[in-house]
C-alpha positions as CSV (number, residue, x, y, z in Angstrom):
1,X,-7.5,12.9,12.3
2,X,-6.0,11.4,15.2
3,X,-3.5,13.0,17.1
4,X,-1.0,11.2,20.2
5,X,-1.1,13.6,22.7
6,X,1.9,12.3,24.2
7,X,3.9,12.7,21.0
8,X,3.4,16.2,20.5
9,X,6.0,17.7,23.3
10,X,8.8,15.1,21.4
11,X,7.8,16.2,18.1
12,X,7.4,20.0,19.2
13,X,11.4,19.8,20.7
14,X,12.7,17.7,17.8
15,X,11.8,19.5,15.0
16,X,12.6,22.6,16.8
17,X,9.1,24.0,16.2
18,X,7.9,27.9,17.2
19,X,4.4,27.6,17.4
20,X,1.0,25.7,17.8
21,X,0.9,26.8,13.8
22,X,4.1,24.6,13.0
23,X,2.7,21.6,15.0
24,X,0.0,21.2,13.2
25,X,1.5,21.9,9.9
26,X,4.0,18.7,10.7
27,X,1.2,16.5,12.2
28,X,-1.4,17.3,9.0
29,X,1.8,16.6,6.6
30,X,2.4,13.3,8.6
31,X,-1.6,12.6,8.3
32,X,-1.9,12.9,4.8
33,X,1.3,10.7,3.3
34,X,-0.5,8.1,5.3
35,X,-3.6,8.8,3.1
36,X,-1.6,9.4,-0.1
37,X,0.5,5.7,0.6
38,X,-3.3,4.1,0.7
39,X,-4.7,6.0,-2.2
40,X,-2.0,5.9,-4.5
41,X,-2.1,1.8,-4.4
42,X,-6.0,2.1,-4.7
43,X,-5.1,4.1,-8.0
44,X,-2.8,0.9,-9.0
45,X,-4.9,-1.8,-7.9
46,X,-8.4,-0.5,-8.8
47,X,-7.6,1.6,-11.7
48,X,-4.5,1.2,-13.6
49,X,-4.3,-2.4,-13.6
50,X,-7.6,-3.2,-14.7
51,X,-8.0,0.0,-17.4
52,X,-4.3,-0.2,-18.8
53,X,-3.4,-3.8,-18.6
54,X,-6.7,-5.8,-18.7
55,X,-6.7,-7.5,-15.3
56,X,-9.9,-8.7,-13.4
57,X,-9.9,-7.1,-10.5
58,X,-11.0,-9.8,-7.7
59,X,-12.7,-7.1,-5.9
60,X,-16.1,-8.1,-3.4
61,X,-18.8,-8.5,-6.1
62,X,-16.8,-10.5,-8.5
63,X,-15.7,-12.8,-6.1
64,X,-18.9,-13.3,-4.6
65,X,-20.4,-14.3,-8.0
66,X,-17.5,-16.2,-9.7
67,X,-16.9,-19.6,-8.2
68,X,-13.9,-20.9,-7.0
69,X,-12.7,-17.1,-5.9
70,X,-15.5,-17.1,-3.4
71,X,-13.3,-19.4,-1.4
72,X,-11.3,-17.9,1.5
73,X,-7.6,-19.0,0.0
74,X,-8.3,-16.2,-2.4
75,X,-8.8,-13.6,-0.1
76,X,-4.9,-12.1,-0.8
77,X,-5.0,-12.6,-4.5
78,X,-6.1,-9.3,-6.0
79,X,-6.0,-9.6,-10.0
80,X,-6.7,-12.5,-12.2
81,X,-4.7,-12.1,-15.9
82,X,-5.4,-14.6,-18.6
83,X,-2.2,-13.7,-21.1
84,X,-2.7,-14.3,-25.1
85,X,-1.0,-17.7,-24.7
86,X,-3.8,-18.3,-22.5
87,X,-2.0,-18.5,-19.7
88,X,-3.8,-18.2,-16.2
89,X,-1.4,-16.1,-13.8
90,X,-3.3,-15.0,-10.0
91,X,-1.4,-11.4,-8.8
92,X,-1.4,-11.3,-5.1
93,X,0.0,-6.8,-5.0
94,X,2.0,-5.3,-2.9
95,X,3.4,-1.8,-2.4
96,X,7.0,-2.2,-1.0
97,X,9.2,-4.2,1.1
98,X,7.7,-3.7,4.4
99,X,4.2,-4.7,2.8
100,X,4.0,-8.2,4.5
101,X,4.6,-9.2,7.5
102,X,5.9,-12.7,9.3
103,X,2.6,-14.1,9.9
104,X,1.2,-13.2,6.4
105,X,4.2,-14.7,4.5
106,X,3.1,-17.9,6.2
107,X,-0.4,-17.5,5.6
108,X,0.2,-16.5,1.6
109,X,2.5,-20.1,1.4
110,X,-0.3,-22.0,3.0
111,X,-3.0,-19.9,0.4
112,X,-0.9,-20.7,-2.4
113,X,-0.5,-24.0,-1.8
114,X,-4.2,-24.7,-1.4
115,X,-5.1,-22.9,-4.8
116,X,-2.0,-24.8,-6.1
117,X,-3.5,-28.3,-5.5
118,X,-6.6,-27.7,-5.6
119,X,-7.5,-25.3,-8.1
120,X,-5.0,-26.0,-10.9
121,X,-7.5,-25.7,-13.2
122,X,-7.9,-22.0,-13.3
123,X,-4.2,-21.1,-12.5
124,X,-0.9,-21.8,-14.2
125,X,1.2,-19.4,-11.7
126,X,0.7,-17.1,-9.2
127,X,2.6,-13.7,-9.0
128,X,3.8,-11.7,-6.0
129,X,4.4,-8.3,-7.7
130,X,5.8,-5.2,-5.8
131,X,5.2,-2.0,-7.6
132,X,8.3,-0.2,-6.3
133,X,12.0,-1.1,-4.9
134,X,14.4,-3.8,-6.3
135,X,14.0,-7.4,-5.5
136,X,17.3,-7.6,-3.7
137,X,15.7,-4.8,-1.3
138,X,12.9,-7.0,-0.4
139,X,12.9,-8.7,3.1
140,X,13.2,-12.4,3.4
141,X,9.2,-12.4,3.9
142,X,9.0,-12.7,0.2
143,X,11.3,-16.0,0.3
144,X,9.0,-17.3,3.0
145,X,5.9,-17.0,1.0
146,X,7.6,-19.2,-1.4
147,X,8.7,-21.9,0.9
148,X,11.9,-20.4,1.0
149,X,13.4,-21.0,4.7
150,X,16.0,-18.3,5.9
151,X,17.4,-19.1,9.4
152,X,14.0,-20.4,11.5
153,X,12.5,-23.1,9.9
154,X,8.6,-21.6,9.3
155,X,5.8,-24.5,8.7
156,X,5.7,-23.5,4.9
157,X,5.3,-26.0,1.8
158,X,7.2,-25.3,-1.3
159,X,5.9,-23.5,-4.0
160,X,8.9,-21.8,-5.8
161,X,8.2,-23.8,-9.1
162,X,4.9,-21.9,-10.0
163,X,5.1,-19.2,-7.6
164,X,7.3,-16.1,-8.3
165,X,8.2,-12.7,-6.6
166,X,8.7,-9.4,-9.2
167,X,9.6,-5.9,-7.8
168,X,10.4,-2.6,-9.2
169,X,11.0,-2.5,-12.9
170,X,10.8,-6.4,-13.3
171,X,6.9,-6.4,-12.0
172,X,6.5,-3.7,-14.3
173,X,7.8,-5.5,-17.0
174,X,6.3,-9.0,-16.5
175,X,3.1,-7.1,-16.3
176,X,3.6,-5.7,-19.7
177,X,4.9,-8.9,-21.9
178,X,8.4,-7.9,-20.9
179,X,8.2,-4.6,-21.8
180,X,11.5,-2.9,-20.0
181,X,10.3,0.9,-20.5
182,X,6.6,0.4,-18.5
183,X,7.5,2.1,-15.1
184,X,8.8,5.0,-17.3
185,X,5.6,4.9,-19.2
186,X,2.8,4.8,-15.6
187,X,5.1,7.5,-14.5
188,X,4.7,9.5,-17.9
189,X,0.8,9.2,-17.3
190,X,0.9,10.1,-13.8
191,X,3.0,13.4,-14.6
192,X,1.1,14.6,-17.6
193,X,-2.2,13.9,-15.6
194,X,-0.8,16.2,-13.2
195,X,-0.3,18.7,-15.4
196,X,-3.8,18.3,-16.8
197,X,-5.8,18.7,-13.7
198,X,-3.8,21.4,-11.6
199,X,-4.8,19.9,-8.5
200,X,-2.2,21.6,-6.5
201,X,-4.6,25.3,-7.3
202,X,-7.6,23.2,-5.0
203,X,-5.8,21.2,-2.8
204,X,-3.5,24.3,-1.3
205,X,-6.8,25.4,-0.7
206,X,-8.7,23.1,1.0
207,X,-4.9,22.1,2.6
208,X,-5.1,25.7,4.2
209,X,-8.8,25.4,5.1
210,X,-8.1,22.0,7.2
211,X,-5.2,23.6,8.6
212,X,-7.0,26.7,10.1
213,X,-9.5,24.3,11.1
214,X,-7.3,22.0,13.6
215,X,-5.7,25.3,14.7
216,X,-8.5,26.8,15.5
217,X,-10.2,23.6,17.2
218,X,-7.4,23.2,19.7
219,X,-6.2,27.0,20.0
220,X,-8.1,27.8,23.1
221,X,-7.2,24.1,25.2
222,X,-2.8,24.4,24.6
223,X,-1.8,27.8,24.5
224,X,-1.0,28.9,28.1
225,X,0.4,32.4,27.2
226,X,3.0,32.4,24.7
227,X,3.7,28.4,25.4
228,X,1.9,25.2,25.1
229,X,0.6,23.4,27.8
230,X,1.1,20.1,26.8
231,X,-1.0,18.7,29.9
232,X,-4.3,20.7,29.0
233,X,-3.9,19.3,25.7
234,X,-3.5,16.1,26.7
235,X,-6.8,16.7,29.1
236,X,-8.7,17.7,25.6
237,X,-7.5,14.7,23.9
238,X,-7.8,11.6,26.4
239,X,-10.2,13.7,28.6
């Protein structure tokens, strides 16, 4: 875990914090949602796409070994469907609004249109889906990507007739033959899972066991007294 020494003293007055305890408490808290954000879409992308809906998962070894996705204007497409129509749809998956950037929207419109014109064969459409937060929350980066200009005028082609963006309930839906009641249904799983494995009984545990842990690494270098001294601790951290 890495912790900004120079963030501590703000984080200690701003939360109005009493002790070396409550610090690390915050900072472990903070930590961790970073981890849960990362595995939770590893859970989407990796398991519940594939196992509940029947994607192919583009991951490493697939692409490797199935020409054309071994080319590099695959590298942001993460799921090829193939629907009982036989249409051929490419996923590129994102978590929320904030997922992509400037520079990537421009990037994804120049991939797109490169697998557009020169891959037709395999692909009907390609689909930007967002797993959570309405499409009218999503930044203009997600018109970009499309060729969609907003203000600057960005070197993008346009692909809006066989590229599309789905957030929230509508990815959920167009994921599931238009089924309007599939968010409610992945959260269903997730809850009764939950319930099933109790992981709150070993994760308070090993929770408490990191916790002592960080306390008891950097116990001895910040307490001065009854205080912190944020400048030894910032001697243990940068040196």
């Amino acid at each position: 875990m890495s912790i900004n020494p120079f963030m501590m003293p703000f984080l200690f007055d701003y939360h109005n914090l009493k002790s070396l305890d409550e610090l690390v408490d915050l900072v472990i808290a903070s930590h961790l949602m970073t981890g849960h954000a990362t595995g939770f879409g590893k859970l989407i992308d990796e398991k519940i796409l594939p196992n509940v809906f029947g994607t192919v998962k583009l991951d490493s070894n697939y692409r490797r070994n199935t020409k054309p996705f071994n080319k590099s204007c695959f590298d942001e497409i993460d799921h090829y469907i193939i629907r009982n129509d036989g249409k051929k749809q490419l996923l590129s998956l994102k978590a929320g609004r904030w997922t992509i950037q400037l520079t990537m929207a421009v990037q994804l419109n120049a991939a797109f249109h490169v697998i557009l014109n020169n891959h037709a064969d395999i692909v009907d459409e390609i689909v930007v889906g967002v797993f959570y937060g309405k499409k009218e929350g999503l930044t203009d980066k997600y018109d970009i990507l499309r060729g969609i200009n907003r203000g600057a005028n960005h070197d993008v082609s346009d692909v809006t007739d066989k590229v599309y963006v789905y957030s929230g309930r509508e990815f959920w839906a167009w994921l599931n033959y238009g089924e309007q009641e599939t968010q409610e249904w992945i959260l269903t799983g997730i809850i009764d899972a939950l319930k099933e494995e109790k992981i709150h009984q070993t994760a308070s545990v090993l929770l408490k066991e990191f916790t002592d842990g960080v306390v008891g690494k950097y116990e001895n270098d910040i307490r001065d007294g009854n205080t912190l001294d944020w400048y030894k601790f910032l001697k243990k951290i940068n040196g």
